[in-house]
Backbone as XML, in Angstrom:
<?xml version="1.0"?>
<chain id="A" units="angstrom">
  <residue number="1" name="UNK">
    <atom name="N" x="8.226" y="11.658" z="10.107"/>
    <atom name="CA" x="8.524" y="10.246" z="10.032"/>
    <atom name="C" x="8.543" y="9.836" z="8.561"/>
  </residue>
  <residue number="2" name="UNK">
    <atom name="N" x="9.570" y="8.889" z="8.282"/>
    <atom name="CA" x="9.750" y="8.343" z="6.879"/>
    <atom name="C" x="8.649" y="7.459" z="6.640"/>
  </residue>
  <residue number="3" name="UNK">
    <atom name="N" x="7.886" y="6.985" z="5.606"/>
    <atom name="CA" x="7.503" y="5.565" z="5.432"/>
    <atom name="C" x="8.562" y="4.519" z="5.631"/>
  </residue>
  <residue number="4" name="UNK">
    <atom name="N" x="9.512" y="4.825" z="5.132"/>
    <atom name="CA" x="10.597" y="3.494" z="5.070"/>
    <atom name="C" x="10.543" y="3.159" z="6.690"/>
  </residue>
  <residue number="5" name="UNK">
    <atom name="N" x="10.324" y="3.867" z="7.785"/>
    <atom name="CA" x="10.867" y="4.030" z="9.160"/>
    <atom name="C" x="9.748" y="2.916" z="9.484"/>
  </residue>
  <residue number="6" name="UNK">
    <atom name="N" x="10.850" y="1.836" z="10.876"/>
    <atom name="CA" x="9.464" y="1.153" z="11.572"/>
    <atom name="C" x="8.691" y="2.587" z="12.094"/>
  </residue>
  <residue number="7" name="UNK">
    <atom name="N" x="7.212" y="1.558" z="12.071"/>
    <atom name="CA" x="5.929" y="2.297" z="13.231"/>
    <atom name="C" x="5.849" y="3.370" z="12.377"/>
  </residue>
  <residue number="8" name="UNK">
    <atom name="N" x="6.332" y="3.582" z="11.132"/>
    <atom name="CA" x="5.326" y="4.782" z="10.267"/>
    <atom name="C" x="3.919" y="3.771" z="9.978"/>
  </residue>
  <residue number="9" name="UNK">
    <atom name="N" x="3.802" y="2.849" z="9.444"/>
    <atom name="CA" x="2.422" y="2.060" z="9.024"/>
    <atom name="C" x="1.592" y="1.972" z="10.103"/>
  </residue>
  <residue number="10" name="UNK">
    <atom name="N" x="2.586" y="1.503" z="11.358"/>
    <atom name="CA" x="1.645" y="1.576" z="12.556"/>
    <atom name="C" x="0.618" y="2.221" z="12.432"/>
  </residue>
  <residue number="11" name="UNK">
    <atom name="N" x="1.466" y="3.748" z="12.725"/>
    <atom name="CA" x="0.857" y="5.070" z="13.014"/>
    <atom name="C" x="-0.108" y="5.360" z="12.009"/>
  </residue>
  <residue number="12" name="UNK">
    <atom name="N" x="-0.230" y="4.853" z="10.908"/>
    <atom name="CA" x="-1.175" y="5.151" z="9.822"/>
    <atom name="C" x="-2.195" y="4.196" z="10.256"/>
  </residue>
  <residue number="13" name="UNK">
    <atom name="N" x="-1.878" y="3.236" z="10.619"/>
    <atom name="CA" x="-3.219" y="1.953" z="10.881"/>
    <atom name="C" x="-3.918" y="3.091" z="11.834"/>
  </residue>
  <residue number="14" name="UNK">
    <atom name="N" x="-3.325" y="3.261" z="12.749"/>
    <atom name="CA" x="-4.525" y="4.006" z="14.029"/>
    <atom name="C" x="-5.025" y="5.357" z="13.565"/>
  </residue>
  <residue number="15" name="UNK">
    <atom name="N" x="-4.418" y="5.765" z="12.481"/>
    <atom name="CA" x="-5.034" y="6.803" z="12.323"/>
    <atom name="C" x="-6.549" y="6.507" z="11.087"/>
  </residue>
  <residue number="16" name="UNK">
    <atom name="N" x="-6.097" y="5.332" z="10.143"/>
    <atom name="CA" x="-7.279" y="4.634" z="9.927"/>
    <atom name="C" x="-8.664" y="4.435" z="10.467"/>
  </residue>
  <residue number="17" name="UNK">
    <atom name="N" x="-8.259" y="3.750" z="11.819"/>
    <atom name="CA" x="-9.213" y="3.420" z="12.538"/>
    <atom name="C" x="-10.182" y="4.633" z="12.785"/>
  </residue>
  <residue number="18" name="UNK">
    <atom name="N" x="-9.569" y="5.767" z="12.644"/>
    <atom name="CA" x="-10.611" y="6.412" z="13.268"/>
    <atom name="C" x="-11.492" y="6.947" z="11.821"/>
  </residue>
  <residue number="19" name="UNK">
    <atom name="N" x="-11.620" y="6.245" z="10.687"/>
    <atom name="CA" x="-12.664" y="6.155" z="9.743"/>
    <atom name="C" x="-12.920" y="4.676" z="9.761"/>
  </residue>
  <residue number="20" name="UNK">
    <atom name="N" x="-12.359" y="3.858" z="10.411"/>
    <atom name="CA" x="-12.973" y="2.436" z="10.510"/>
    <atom name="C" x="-12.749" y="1.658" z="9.332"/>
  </residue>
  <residue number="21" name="UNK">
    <atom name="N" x="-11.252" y="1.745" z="9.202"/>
    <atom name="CA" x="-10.619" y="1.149" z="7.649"/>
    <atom name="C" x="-9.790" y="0.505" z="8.272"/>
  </residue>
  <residue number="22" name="UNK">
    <atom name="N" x="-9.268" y="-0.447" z="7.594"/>
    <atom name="CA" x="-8.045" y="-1.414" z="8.260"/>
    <atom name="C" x="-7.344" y="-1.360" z="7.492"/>
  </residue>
  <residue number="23" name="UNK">
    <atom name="N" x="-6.124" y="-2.165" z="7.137"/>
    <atom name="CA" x="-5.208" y="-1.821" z="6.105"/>
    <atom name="C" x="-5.072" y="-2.601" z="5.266"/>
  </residue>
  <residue number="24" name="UNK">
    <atom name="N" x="-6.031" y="-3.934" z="5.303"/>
    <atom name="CA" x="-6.405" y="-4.554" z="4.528"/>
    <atom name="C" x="-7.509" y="-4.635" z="3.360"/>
  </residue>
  <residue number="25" name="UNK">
    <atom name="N" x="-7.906" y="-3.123" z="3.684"/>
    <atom name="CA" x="-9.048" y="-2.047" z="3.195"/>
    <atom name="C" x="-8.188" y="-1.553" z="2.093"/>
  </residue>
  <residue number="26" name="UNK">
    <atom name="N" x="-6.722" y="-1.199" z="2.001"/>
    <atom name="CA" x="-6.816" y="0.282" z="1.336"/>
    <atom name="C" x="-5.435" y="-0.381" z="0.207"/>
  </residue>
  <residue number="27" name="UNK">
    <atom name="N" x="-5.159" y="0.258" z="-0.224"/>
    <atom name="CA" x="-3.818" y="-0.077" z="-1.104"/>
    <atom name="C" x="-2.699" y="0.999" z="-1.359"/>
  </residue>
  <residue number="28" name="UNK">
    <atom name="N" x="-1.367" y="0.638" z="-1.080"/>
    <atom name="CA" x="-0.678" y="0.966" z="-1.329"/>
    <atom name="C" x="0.484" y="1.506" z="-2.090"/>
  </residue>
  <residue number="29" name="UNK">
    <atom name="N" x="0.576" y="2.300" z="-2.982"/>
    <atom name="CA" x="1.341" y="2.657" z="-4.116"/>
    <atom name="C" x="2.911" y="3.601" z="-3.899"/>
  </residue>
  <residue number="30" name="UNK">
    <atom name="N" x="3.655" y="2.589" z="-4.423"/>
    <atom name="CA" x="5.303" y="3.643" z="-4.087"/>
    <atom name="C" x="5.992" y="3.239" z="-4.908"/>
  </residue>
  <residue number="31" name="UNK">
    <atom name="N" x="7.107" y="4.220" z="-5.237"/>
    <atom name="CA" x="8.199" y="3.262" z="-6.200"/>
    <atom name="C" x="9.191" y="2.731" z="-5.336"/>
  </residue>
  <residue number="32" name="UNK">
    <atom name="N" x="9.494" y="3.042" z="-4.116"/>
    <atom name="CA" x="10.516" y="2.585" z="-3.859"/>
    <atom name="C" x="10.161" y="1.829" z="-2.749"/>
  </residue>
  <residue number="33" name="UNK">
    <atom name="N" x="10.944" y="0.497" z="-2.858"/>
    <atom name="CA" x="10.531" y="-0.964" z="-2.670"/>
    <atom name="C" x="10.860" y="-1.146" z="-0.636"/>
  </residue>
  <residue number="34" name="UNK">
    <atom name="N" x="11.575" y="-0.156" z="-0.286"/>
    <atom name="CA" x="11.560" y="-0.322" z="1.086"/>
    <atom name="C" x="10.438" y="0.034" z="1.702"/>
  </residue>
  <residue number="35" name="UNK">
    <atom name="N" x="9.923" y="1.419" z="1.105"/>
    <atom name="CA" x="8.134" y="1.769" z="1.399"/>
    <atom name="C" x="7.070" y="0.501" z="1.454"/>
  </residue>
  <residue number="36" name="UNK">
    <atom name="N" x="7.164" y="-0.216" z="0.344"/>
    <atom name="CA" x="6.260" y="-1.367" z="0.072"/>
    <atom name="C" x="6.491" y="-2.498" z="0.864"/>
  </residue>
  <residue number="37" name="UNK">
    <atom name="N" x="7.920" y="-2.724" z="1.228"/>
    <atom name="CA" x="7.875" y="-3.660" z="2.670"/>
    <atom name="C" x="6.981" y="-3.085" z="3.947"/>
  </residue>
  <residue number="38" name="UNK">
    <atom name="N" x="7.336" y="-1.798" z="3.997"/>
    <atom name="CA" x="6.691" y="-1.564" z="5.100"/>
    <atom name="C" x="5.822" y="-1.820" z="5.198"/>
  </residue>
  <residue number="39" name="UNK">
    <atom name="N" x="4.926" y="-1.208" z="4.578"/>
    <atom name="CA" x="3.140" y="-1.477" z="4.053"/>
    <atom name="C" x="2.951" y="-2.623" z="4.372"/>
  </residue>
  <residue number="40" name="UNK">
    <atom name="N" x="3.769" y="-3.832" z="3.059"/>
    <atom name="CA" x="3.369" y="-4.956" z="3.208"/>
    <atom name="C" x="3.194" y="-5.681" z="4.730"/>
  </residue>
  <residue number="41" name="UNK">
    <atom name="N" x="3.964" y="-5.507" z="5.873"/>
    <atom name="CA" x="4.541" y="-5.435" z="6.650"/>
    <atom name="C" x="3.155" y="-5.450" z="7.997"/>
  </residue>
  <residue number="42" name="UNK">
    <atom name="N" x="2.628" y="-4.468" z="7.386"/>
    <atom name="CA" x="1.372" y="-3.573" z="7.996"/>
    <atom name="C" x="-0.003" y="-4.107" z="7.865"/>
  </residue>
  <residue number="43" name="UNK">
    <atom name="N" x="0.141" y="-5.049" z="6.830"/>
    <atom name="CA" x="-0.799" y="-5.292" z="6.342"/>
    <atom name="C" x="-1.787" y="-5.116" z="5.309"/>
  </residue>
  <residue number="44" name="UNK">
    <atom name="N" x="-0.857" y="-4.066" z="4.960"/>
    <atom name="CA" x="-1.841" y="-3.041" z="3.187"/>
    <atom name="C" x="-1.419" y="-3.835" z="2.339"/>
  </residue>
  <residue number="45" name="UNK">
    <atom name="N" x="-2.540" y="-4.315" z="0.861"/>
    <atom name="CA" x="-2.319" y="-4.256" z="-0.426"/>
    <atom name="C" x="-1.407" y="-3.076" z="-0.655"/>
  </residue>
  <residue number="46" name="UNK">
    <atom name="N" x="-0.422" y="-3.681" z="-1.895"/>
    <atom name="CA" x="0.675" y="-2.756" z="-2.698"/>
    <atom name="C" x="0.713" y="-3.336" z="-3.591"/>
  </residue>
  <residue number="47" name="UNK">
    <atom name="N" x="1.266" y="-2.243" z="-4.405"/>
    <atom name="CA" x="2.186" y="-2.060" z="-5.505"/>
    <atom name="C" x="2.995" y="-1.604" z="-6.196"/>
  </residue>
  <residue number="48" name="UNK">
    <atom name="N" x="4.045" y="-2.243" z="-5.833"/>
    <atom name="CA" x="5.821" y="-1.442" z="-6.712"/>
    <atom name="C" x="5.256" y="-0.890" z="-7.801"/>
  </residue>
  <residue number="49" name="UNK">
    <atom name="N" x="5.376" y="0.206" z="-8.081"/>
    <atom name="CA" x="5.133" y="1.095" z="-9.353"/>
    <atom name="C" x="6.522" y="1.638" z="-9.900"/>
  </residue>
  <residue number="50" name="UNK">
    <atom name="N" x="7.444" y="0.918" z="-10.237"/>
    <atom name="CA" x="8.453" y="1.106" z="-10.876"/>
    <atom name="C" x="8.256" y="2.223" z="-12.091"/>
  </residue>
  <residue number="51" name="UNK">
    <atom name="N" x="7.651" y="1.930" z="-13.184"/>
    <atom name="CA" x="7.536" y="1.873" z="-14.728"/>
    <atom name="C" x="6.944" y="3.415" z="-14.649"/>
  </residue>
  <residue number="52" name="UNK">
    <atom name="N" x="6.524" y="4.434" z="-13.720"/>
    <atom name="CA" x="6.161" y="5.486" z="-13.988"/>
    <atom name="C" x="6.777" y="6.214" z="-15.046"/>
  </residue>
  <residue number="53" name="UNK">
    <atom name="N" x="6.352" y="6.965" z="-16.399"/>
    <atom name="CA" x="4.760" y="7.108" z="-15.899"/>
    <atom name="C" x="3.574" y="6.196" z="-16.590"/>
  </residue>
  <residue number="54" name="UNK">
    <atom name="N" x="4.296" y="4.879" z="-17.780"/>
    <atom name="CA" x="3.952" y="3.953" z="-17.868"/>
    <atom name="C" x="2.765" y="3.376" z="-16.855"/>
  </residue>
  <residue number="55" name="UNK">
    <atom name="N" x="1.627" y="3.280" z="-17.611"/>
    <atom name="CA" x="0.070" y="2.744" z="-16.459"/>
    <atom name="C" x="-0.163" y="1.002" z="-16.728"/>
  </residue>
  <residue number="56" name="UNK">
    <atom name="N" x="0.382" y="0.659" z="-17.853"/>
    <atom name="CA" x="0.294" y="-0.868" z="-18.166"/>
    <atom name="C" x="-0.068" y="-1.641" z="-16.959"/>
  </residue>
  <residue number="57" name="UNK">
    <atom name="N" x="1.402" y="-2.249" z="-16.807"/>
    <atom name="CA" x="1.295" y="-3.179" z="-15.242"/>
    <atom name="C" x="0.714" y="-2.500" z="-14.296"/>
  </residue>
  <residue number="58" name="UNK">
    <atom name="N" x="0.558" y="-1.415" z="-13.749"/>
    <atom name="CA" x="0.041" y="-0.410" z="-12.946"/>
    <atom name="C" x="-1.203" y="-0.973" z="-12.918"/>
  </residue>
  <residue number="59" name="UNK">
    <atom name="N" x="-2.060" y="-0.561" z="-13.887"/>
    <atom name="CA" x="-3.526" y="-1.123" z="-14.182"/>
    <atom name="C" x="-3.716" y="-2.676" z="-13.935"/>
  </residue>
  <residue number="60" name="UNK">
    <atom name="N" x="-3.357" y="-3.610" z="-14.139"/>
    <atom name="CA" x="-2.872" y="-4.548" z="-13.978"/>
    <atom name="C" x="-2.969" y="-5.152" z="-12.474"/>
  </residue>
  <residue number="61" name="UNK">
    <atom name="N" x="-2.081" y="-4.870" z="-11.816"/>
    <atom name="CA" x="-1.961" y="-5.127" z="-10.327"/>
    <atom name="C" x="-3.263" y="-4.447" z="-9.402"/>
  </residue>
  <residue number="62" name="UNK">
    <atom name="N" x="-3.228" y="-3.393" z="-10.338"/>
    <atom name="CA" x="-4.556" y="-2.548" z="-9.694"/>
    <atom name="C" x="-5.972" y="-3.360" z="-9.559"/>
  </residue>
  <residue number="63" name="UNK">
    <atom name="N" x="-6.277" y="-3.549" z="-10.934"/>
    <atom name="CA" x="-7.343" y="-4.850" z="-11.069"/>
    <atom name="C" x="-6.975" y="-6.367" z="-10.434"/>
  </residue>
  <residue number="64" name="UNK">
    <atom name="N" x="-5.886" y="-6.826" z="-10.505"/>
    <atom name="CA" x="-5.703" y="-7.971" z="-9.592"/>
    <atom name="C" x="-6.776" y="-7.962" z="-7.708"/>
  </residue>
  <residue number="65" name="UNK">
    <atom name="N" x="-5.780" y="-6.899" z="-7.478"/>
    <atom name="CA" x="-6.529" y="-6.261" z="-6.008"/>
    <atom name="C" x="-8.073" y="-6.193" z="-5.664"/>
  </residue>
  <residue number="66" name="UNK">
    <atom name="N" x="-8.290" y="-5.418" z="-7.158"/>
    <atom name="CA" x="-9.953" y="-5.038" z="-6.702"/>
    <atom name="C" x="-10.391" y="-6.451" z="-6.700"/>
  </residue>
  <residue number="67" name="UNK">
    <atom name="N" x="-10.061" y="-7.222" z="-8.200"/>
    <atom name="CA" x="-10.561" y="-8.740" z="-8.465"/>
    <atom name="C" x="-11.243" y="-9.841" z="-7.206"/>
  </residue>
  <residue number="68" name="UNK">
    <atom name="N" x="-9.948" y="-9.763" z="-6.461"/>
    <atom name="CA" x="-9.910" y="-10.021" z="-4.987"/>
    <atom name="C" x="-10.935" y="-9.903" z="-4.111"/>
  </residue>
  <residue number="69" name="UNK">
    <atom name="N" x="-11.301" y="-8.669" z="-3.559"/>
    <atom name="CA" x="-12.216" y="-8.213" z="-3.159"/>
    <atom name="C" x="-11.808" y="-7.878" z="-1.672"/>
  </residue>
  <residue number="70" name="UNK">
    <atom name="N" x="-10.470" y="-8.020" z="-1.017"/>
    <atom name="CA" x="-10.673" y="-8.289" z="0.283"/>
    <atom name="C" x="-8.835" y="-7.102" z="0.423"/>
  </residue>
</chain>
């Protein structure tokens, strides 16, 4: 199964569950922006990581997330 594909995130949520993580737990990293709908989609923190291998904004969004806490 693709990420880009519906019910790939699904299938990752339930497989979550069985460490008792949700997907609002974990974060998501891809460059390509149909992956990150999905996710988003799913319910995971993301982030478009375009700029590889550039860490700038990377770091950035990364700390936004943790900042958060949730």
């Amino acid at each position: 199964m693709l990420k880009s594909q519906d019910g790939a995130f699904d299938k990752l949520k339930k497989e979550l569950l069985k460490y008792s993580l949700l997907p609002k737990e974990c974060v998501f990293i891809d460059d390509h922006l149909p992956n990150i709908e999905q996710a988003k989609k799913a319910g995971f923190h993301t982030i478009h990581y375009e700029e590889f291998p550039k860490i700038e904004n990377f770091e950035k969004d990364l700390m936004k997330i943790l900042e958060r806490g949730n």
